[in-house]
C-alpha positions as semicolon CSV with decimal commas, in nm:
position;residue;x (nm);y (nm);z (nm)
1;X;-1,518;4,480;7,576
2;X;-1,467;4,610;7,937
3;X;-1,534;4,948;8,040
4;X;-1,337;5,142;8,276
5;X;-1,314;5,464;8,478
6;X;-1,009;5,661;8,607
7;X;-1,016;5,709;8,987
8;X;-0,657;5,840;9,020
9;X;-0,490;6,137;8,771
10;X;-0,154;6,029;8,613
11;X;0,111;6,194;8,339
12;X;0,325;5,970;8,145
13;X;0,720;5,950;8,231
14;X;0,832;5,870;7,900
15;X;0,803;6,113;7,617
16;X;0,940;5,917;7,325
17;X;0,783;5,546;7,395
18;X;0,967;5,281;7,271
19;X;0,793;5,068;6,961
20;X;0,903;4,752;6,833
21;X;0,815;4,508;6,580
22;X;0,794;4,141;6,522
23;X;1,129;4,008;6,437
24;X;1,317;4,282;6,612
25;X;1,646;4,181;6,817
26;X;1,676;4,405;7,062
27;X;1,908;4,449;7,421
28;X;1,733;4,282;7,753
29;X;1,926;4,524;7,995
30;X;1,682;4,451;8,340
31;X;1,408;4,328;8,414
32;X;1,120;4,432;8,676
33;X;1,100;4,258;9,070
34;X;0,870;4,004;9,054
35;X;0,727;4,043;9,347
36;X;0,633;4,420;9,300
37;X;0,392;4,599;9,178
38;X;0,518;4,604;8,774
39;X;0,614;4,188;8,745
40;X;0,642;4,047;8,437
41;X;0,840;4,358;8,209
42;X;1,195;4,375;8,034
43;X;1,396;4,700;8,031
44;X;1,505;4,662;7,624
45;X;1,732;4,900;7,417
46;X;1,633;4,869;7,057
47;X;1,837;5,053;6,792
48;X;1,689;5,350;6,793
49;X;1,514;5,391;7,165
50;X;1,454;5,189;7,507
51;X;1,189;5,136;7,758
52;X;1,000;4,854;7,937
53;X;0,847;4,612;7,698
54;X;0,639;4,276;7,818
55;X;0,820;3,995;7,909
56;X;0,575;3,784;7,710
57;X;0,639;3,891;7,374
58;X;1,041;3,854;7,423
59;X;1,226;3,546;7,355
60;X;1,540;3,590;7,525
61;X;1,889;3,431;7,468
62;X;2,127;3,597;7,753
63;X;2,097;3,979;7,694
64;X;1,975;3,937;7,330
65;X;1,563;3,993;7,288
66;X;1,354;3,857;6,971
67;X;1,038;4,048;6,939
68;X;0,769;3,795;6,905
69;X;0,491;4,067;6,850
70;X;0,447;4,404;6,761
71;X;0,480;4,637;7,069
72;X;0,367;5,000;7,123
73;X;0,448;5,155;7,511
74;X;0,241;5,463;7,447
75;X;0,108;5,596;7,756
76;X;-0,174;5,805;7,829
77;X;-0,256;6,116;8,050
78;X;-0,542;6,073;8,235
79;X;-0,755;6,212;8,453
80;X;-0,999;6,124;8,733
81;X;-1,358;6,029;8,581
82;X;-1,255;5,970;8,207
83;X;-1,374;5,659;8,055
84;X;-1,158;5,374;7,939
85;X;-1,253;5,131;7,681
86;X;-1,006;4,798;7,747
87;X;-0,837;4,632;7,476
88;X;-0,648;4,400;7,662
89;X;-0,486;4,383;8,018
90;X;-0,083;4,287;8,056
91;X;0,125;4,312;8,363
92;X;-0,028;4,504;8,565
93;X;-0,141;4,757;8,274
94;X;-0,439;4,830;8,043
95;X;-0,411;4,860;7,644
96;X;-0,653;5,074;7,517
97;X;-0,854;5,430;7,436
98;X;-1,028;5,677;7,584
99;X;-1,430;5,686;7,541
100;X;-1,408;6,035;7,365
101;X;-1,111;5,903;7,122
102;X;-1,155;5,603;7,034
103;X;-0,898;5,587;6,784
104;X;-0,570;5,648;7,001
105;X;-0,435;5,348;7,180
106;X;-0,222;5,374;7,482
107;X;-0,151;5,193;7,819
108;X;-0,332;5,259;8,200
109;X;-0,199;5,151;8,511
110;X;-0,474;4,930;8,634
111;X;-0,413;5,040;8,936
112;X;-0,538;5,382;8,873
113;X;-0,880;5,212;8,691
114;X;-1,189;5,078;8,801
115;X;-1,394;4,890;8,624
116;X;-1,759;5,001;8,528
């Protein structure tokens, strides 16, 4: 378990995350530059939302997605000096919960993280 603290404020831009599940099909529509700051995620449309899902849990066949793994894109507010408690790093991003609720899961930018 790695411990983190926020050193830079951030609100989510996506209100509705999208979720998918093992199995899923779903539409590969874009996917992030390489060589910037978010490499390695897939713009998706699934049938009932879209958003940015890991590369690595997509098996792709043209524009058509499997869903390999479960997938949640919830996103957290944070601010500057809460404490994160890492799950698992992806991309660029940390899965995880905040010290004072550790029950919610959601992703960090790394990049606004340091570790403690």
């Amino acid at each position: 378990m790695s411990i983190y603290r926020v050193i830079k404020s951030r609100k989510t831009d996506y209100e509705n995350p999208i979720k998918v599940y093992e199995g899923e099909k779903v539409i590969c529509k874009e996917e992030s530059n390489e060589a910037g700051d978010w490499a390695g995620w897939v713009y998706c449309k699934s049938d009932n939302n879209e958003g940015w899902i890991p590369k690595q849990i997509i098996n792709k066949s043209g524009d058509i997605g499997l869903v390999v793994e479960d997938y949640d894109a919830t996103e957290f507010d944070v601010e500057v000096d809460e404490i994160i408690i890492m799950d698992k790093i992806l991309n660029g991003w940390i899965w995880g919960a905040k010290k004072d609720n550790p029950l919610i899961k959601g992703w960090i930018p790394l990049n606004h993280l340091e570790k403690i």
